[in-house]
LUMLUMLO-541118 format. One record per atom (N, C-alpha, C): residue in one letter; atom name; x, y, z. Coordinates in steps of 0.1 Angstrom, whole numbers, plus 5000, padded with zeros to 4 digits. Atoms other than C-alpha are relative to their C-alpha. Layout:
<mimis>
{mimi 'a', 'CA', {X, Y, Z}}
...
</mimis>
This chain:
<mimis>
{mimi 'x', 'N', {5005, 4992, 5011}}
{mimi 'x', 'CA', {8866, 8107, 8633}}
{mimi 'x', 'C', {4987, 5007, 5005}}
{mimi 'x', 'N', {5012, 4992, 4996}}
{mimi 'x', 'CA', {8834, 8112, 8649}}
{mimi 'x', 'C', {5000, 5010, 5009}}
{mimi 'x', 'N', {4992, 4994, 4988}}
{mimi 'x', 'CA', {8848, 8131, 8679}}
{mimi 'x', 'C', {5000, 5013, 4990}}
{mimi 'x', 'N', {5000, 4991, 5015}}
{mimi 'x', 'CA', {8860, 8154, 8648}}
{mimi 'x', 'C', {4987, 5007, 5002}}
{mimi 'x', 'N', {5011, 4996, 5003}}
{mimi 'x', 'CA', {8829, 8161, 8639}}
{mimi 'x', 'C', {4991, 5006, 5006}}
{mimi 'x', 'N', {5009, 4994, 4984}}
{mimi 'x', 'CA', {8813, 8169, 8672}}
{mimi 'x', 'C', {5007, 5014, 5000}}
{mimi 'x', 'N', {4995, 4991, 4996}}
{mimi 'x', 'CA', {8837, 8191, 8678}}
{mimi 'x', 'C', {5002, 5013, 4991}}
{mimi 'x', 'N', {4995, 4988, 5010}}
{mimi 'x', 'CA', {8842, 8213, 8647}}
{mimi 'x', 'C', {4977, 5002, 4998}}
{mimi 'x', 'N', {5011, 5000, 5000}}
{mimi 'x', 'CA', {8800, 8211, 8649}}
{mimi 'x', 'C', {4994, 5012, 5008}}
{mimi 'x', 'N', {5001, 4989, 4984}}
{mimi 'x', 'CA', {8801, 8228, 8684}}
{mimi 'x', 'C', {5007, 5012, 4998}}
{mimi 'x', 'N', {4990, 4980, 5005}}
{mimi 'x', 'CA', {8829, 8255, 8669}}
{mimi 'x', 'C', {4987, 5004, 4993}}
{mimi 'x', 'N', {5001, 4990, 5009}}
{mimi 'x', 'CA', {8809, 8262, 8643}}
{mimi 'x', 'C', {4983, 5003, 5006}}
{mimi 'x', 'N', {5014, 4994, 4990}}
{mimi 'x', 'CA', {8770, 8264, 8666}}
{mimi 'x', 'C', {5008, 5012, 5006}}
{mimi 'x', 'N', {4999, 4989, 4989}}
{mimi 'x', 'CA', {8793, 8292, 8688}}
{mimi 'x', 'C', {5003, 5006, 4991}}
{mimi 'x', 'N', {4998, 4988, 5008}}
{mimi 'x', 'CA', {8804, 8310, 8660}}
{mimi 'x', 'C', {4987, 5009, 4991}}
{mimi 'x', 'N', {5013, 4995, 5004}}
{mimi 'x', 'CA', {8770, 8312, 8646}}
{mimi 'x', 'C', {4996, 5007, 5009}}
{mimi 'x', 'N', {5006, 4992, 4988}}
{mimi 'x', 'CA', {8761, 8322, 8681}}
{mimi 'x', 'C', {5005, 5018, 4997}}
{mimi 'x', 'N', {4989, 4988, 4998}}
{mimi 'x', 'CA', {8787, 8350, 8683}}
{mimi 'x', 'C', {4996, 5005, 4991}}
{mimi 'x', 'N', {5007, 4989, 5012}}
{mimi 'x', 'CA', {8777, 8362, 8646}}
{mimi 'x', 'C', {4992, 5006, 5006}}
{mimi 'x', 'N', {5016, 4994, 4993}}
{mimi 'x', 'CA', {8741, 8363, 8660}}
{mimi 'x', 'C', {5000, 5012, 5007}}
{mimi 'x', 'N', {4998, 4993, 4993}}
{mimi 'x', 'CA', {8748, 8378, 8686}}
{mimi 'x', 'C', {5006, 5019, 4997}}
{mimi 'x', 'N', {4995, 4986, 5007}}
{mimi 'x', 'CA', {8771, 8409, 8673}}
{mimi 'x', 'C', {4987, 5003, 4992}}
{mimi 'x', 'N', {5014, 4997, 5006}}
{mimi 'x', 'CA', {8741, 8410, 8647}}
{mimi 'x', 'C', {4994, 5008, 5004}}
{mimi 'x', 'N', {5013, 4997, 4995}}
{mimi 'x', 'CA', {8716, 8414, 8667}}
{mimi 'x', 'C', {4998, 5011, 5008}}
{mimi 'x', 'N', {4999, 4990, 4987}}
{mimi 'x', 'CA', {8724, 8435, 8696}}
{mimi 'x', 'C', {5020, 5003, 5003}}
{mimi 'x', 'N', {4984, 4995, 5001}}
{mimi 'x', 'CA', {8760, 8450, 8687}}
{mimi 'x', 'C', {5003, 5007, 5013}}
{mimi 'x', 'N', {4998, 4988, 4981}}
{mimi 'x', 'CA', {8752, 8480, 8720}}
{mimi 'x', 'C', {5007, 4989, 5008}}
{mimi 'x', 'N', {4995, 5008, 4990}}
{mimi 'x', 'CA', {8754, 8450, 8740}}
{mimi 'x', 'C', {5009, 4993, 5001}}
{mimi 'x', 'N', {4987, 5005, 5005}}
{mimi 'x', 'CA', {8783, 8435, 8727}}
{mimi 'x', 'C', {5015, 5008, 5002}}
{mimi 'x', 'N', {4988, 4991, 4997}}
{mimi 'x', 'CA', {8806, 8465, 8728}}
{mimi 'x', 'C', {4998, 5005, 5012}}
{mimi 'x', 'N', {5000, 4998, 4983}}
{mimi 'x', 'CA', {8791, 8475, 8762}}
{mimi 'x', 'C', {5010, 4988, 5010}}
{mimi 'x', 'N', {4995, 5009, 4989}}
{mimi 'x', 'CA', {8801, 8441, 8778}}
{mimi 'x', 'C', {5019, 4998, 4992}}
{mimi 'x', 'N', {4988, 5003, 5004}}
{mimi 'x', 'CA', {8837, 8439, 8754}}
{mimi 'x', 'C', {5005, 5017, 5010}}
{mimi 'x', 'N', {4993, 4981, 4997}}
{mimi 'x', 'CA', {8845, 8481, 8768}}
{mimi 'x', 'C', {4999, 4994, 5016}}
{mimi 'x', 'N', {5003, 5005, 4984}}
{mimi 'x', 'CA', {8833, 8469, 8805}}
{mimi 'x', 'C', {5012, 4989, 5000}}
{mimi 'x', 'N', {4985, 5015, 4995}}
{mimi 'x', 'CA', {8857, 8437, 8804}}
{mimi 'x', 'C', {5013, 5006, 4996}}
{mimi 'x', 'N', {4987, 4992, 5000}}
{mimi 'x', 'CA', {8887, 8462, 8795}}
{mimi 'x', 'C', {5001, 5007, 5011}}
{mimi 'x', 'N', {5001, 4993, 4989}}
{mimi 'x', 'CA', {8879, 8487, 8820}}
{mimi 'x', 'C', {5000, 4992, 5011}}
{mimi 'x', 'N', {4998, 5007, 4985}}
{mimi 'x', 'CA', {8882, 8460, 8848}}
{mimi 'x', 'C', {5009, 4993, 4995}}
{mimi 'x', 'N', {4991, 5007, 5003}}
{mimi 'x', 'CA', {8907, 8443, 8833}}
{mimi 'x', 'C', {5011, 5011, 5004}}
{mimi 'x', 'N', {4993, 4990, 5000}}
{mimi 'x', 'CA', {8926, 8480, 8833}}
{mimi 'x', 'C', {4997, 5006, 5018}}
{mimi 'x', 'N', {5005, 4996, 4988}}
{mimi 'x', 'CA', {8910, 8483, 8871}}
{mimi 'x', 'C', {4999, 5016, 5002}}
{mimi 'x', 'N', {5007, 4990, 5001}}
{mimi 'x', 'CA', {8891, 8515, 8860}}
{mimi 'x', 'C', {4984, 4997, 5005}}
{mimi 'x', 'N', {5009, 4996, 5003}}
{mimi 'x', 'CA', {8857, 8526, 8871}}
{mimi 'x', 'C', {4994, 5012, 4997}}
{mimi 'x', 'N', {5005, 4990, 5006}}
{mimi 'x', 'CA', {8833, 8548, 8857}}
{mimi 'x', 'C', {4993, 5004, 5013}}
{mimi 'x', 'N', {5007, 4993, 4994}}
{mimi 'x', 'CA', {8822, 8577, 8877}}
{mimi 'x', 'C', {4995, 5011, 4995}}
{mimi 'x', 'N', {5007, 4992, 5005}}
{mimi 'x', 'CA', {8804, 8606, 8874}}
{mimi 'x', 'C', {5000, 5015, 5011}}
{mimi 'x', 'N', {4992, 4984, 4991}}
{mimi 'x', 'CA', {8811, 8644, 8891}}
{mimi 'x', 'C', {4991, 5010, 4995}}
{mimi 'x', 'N', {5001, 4986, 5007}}
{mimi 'x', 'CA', {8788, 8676, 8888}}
{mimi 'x', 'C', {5007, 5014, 5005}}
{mimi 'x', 'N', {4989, 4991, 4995}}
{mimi 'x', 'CA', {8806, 8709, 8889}}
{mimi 'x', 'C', {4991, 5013, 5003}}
{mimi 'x', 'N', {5006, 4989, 4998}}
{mimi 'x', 'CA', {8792, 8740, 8902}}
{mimi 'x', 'C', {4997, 5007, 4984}}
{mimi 'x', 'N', {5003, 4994, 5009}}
{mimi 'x', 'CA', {8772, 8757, 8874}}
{mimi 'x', 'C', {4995, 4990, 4991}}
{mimi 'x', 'N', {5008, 5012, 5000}}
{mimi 'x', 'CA', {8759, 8723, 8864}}
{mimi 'x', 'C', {5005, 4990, 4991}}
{mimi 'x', 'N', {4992, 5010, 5005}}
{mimi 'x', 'CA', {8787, 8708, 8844}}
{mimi 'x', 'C', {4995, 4985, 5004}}
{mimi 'x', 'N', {4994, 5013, 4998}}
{mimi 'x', 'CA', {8787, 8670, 8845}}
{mimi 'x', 'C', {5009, 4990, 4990}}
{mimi 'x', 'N', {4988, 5010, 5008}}
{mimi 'x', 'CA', {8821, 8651, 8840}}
{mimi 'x', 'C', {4992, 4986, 5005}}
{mimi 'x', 'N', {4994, 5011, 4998}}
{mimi 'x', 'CA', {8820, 8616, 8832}}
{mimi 'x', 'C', {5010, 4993, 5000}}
{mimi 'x', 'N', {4981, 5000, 4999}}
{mimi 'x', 'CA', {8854, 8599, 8840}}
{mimi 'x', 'C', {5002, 4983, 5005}}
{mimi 'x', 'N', {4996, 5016, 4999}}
{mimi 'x', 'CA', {8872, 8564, 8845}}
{mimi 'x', 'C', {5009, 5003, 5008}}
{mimi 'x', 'N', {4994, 5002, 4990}}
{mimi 'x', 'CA', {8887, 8560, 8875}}
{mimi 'x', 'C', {5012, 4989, 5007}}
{mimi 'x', 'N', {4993, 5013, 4995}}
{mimi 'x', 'CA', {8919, 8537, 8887}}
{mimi 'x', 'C', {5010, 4997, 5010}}
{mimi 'x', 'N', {4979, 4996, 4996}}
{mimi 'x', 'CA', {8953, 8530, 8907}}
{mimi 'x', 'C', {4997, 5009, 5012}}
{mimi 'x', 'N', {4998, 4998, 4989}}
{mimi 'x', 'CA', {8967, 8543, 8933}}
{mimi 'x', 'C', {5014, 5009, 4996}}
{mimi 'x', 'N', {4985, 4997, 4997}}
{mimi 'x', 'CA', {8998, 8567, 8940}}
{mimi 'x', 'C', {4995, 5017, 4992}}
{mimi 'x', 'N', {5004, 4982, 5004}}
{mimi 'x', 'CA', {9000, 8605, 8921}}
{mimi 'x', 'C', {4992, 4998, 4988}}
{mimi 'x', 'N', {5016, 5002, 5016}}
{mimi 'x', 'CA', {8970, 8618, 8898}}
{mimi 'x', 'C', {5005, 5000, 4989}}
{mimi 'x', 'N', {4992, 4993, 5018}}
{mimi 'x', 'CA', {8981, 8617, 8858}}
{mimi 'x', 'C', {4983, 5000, 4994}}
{mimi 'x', 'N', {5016, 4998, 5012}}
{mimi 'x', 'CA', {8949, 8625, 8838}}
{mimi 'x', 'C', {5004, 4996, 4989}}
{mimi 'x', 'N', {5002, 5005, 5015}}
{mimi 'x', 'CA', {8944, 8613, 8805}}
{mimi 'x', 'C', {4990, 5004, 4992}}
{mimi 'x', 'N', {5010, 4993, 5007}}
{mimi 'x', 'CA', {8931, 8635, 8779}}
{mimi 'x', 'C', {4997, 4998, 4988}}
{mimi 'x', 'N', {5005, 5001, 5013}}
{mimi 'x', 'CA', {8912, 8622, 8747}}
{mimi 'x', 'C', {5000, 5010, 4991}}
{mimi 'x', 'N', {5003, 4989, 5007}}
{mimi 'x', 'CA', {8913, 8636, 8713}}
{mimi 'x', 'C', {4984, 5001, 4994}}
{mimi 'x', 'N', {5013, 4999, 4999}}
{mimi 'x', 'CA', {8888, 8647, 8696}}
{mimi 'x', 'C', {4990, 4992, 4984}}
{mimi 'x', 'N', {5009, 5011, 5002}}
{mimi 'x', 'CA', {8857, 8626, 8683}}
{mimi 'x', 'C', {5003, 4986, 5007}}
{mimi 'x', 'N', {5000, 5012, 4993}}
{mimi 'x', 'CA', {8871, 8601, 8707}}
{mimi 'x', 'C', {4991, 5001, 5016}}
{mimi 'x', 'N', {5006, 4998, 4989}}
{mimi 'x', 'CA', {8859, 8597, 8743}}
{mimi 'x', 'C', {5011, 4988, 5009}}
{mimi 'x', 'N', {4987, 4999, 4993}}
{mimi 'x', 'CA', {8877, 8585, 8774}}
{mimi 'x', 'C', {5006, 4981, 4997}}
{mimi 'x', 'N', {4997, 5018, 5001}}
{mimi 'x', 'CA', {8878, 8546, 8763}}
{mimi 'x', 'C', {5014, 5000, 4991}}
{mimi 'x', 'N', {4994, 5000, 5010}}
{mimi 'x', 'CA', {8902, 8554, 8739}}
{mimi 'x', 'C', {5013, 4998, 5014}}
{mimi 'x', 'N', {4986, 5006, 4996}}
{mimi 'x', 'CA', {8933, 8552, 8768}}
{mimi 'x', 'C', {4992, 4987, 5007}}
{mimi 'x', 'N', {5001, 5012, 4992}}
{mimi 'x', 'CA', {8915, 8519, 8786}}
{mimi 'x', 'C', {5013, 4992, 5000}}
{mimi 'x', 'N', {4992, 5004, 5005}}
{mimi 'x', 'CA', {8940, 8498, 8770}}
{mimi 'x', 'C', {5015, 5006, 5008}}
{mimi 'x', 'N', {4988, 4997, 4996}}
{mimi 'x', 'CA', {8969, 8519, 8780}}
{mimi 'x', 'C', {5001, 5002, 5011}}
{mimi 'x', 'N', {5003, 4998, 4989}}
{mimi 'x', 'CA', {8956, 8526, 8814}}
{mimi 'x', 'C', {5005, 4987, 5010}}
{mimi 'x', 'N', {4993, 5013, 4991}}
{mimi 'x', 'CA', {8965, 8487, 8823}}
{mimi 'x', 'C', {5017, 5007, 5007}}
{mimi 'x', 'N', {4986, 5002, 4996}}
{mimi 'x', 'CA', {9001, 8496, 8825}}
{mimi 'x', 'C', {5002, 5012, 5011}}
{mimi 'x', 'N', {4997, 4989, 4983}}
{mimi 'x', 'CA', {8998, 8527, 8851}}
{mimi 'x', 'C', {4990, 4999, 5007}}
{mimi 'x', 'N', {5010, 5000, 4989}}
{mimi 'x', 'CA', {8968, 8519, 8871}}
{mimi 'x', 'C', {5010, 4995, 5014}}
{mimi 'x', 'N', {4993, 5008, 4991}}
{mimi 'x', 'CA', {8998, 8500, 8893}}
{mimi 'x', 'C', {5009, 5011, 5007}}
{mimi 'x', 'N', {4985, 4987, 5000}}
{mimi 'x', 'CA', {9018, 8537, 8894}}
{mimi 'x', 'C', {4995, 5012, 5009}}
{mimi 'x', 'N', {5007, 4991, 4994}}
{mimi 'x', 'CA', {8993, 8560, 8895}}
{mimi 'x', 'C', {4986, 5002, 5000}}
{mimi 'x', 'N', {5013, 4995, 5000}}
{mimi 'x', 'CA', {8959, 8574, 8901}}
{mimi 'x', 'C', {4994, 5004, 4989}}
{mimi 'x', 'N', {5004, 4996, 5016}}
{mimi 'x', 'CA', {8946, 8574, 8868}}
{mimi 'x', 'C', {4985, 5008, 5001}}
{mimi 'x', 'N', {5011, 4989, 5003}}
{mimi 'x', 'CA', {8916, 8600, 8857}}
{mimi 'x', 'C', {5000, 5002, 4985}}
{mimi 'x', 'N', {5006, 5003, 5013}}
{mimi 'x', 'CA', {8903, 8594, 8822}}
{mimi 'x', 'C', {4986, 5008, 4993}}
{mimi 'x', 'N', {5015, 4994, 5004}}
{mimi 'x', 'CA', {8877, 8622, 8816}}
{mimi 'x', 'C', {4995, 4999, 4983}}
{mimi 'x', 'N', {4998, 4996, 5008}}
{mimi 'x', 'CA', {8855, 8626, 8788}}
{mimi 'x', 'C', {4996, 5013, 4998}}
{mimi 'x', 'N', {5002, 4984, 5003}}
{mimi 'x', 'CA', {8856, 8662, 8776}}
{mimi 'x', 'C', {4986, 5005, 5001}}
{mimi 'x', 'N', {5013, 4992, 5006}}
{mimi 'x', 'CA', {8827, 8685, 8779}}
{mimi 'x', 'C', {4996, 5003, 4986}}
{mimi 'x', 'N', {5007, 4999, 5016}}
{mimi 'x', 'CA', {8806, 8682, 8745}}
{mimi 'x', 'C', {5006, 4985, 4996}}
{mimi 'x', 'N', {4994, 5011, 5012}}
{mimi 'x', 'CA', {8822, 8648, 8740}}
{mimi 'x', 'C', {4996, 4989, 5010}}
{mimi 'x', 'N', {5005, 5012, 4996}}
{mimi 'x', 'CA', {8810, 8611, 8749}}
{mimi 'x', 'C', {4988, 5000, 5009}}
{mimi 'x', 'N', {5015, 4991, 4989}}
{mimi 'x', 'CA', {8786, 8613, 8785}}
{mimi 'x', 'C', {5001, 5015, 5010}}
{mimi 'x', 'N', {5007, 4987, 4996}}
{mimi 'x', 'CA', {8795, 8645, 8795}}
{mimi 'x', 'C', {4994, 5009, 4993}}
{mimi 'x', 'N', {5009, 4989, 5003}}
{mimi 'x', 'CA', {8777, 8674, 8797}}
{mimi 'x', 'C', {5000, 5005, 4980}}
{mimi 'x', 'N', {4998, 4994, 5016}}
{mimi 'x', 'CA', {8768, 8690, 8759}}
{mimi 'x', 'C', {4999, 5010, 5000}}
{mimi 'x', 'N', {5008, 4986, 4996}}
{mimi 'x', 'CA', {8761, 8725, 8769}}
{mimi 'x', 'C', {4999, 5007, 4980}}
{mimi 'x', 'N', {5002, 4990, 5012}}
{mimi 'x', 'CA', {8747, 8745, 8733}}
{mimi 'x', 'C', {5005, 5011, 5007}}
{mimi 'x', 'N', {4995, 4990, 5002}}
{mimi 'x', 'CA', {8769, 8772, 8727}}
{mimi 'x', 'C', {5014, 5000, 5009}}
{mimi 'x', 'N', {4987, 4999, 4995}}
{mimi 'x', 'CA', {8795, 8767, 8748}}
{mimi 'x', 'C', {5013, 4998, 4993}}
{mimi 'x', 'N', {4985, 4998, 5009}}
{mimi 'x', 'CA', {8833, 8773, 8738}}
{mimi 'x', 'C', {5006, 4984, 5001}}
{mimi 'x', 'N', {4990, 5014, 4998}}
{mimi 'x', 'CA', {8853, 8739, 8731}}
{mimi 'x', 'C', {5013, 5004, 4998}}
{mimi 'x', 'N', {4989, 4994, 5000}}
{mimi 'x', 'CA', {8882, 8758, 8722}}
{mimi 'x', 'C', {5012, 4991, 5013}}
{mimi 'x', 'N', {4990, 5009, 4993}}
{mimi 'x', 'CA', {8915, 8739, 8739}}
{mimi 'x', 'C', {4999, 5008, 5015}}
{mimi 'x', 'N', {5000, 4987, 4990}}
{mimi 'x', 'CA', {8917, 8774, 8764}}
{mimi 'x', 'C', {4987, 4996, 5010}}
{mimi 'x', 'N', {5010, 5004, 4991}}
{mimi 'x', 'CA', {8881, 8767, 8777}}
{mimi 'x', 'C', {5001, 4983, 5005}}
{mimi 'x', 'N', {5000, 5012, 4991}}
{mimi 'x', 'CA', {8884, 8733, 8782}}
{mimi 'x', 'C', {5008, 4997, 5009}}
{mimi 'x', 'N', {4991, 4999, 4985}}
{mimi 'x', 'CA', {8915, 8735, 8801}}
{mimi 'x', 'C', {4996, 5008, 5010}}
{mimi 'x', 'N', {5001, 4993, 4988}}
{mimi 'x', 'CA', {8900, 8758, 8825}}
{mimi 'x', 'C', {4990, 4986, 5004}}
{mimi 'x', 'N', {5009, 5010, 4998}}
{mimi 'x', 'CA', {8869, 8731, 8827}}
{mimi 'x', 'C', {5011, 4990, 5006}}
{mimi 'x', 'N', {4991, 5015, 5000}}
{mimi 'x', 'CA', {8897, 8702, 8830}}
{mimi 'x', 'C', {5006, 5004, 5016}}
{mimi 'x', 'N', {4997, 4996, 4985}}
{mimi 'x', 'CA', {8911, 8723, 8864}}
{mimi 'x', 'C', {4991, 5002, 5007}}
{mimi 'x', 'N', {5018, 5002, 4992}}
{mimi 'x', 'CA', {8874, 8729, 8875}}
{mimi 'x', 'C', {5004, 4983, 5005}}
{mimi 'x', 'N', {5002, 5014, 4997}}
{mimi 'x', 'CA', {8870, 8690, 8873}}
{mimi 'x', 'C', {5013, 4998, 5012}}
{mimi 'x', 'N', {4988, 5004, 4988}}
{mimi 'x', 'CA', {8908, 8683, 8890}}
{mimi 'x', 'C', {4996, 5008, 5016}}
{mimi 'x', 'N', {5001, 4996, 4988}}
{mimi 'x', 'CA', {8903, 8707, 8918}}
{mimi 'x', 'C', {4985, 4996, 5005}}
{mimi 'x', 'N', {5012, 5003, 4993}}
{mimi 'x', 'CA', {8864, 8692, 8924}}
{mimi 'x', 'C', {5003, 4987, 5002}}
{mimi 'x', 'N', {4992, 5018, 4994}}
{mimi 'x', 'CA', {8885, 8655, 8927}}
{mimi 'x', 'C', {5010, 5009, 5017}}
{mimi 'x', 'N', {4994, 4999, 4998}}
{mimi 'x', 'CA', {8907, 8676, 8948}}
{mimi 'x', 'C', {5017, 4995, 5000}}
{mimi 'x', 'N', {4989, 4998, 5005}}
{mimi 'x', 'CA', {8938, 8675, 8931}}
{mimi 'x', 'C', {5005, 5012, 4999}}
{mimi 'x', 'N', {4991, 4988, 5001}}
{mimi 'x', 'CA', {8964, 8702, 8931}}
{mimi 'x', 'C', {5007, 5002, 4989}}
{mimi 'x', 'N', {4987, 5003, 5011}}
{mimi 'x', 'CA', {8988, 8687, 8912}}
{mimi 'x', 'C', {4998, 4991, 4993}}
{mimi 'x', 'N', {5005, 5013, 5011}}
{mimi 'x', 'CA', {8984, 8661, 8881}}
{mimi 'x', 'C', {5013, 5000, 4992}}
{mimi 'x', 'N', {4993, 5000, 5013}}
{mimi 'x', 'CA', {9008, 8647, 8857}}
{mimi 'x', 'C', {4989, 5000, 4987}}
{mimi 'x', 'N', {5011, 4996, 5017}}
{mimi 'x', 'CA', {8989, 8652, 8819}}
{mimi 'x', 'C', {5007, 4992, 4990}}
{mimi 'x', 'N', {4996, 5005, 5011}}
{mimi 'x', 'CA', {8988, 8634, 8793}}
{mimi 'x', 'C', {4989, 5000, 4987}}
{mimi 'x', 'N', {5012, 4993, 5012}}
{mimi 'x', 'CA', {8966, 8640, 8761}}
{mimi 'x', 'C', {5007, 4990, 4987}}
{mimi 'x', 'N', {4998, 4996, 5013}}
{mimi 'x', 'CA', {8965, 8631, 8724}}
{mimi 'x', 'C', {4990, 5006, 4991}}
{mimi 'x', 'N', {5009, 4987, 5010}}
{mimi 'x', 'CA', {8956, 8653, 8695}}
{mimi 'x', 'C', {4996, 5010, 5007}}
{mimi 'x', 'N', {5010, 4989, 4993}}
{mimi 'x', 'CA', {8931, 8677, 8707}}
{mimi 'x', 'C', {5003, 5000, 5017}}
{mimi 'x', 'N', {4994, 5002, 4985}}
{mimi 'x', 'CA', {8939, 8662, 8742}}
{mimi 'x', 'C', {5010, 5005, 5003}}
{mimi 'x', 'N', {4983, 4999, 5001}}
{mimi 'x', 'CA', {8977, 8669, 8738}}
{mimi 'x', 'C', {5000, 5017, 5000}}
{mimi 'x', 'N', {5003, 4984, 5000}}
{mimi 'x', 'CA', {8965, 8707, 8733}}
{mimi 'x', 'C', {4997, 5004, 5008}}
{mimi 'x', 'N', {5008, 4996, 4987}}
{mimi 'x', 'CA', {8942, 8707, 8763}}
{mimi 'x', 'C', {5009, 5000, 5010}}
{mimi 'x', 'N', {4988, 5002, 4988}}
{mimi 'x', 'CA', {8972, 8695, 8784}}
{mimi 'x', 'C', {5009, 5011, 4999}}
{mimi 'x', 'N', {4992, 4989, 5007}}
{mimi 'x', 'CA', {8999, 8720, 8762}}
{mimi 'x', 'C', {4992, 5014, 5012}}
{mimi 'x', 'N', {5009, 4985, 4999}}
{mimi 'x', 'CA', {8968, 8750, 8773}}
{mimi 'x', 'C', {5007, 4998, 5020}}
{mimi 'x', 'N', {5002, 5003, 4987}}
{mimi 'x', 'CA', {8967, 8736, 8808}}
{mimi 'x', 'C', {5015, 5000, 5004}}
{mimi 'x', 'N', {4987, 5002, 4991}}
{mimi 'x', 'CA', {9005, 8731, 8821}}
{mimi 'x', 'C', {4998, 5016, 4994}}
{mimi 'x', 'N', {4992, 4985, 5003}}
{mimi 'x', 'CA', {9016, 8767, 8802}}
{mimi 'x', 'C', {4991, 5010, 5008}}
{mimi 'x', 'N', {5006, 4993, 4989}}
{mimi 'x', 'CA', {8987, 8785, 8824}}
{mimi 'x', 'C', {5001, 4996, 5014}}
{mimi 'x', 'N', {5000, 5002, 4989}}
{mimi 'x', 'CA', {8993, 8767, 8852}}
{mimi 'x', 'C', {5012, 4990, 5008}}
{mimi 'x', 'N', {4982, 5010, 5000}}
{mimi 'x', 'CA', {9029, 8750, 8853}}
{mimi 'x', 'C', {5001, 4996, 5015}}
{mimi 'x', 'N', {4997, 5008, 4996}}
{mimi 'x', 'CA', {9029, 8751, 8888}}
{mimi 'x', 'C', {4993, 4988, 5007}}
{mimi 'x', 'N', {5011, 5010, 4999}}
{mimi 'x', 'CA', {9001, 8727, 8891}}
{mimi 'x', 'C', {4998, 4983, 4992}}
{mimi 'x', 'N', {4993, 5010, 5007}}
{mimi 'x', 'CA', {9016, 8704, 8865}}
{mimi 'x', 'C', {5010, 4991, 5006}}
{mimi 'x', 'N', {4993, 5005, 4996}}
{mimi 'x', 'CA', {9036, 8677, 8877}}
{mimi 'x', 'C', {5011, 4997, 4987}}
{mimi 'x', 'N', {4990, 5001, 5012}}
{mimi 'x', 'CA', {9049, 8664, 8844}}
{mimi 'x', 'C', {4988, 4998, 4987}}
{mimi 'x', 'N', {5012, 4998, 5011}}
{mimi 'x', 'CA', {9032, 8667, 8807}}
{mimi 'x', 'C', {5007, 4989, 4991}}
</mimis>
């Protein structure tokens, strides 16, 4: 019985902790919960400026042909982490997040329009040196890819 008691003593000191914790310093909570996906999904984060002084931020993984992964919008590139486990093993994964959206660039006044960001999204591919990418997007993302293969099909592997 006493054993018991130890033990449901010690759950409930770590759950207080854990409350606290979340509490107190949530940034640092969701930093180190987003970081232990992204290496769990064997992404890192990098960073790319592009002539004219763009800078992509992007999650990096895998091995074999490029597929990009294109966020919708109010999300940012964490949103595939999760799904990224299952093709980091396939392919060369590339997880940007959009210009005006998460850490990249915010440029005032610039167009976000699907059209301009797909040209931006082939800027970035060809400064990775990529030719060719499979695409994949949702929402807003799913549009950026739509813009992007139909101007440039033969640069599309698969959408």
């Amino acid at each position: 019985m006493r054993i018991i008691k130890y033990v449901l003593s010690a759950l409930a000191i770590i759950l207080l902790g854990v409350v606290g914790l979340v509490y107190l310093a949530p940034e640092k909570v969701y930093s180190f919960l987003i970081n232990m996906d992204r290496d769990r999904s064997g992404l890192v984060r990098k960073e790319i400026d592009l002539p004219g002084g763009l800078r992509y931020v992007y999650l990096e993984g895998g091995k074999g042909e490029s597929l990009m992964l294109l966020h919708g919008f109010g999300l940012n590139k964490d949103n595939f982490v999760k799904t990224a486990r299952y093709l980091t093993p396939h392919y060369r994964v590339i997880i940007p997040d959009h210009i005006g959206f998460g850490e990249s660039s915010h440029p005032q006044g610039a167009d976000y329009a699907p059209p301009a960001q797909a040209e931006r999204i082939r800027a970035f591919a060809h400064a990775l040196g990529i030719e060719r990418l499979h695409l994949g997007g949702s929402s807003m993302g799913g549009q950026i890819a739509l813009t992007y293969a139909a101007r440039y099909p033969a640069e599309v592997a698969s959408l």
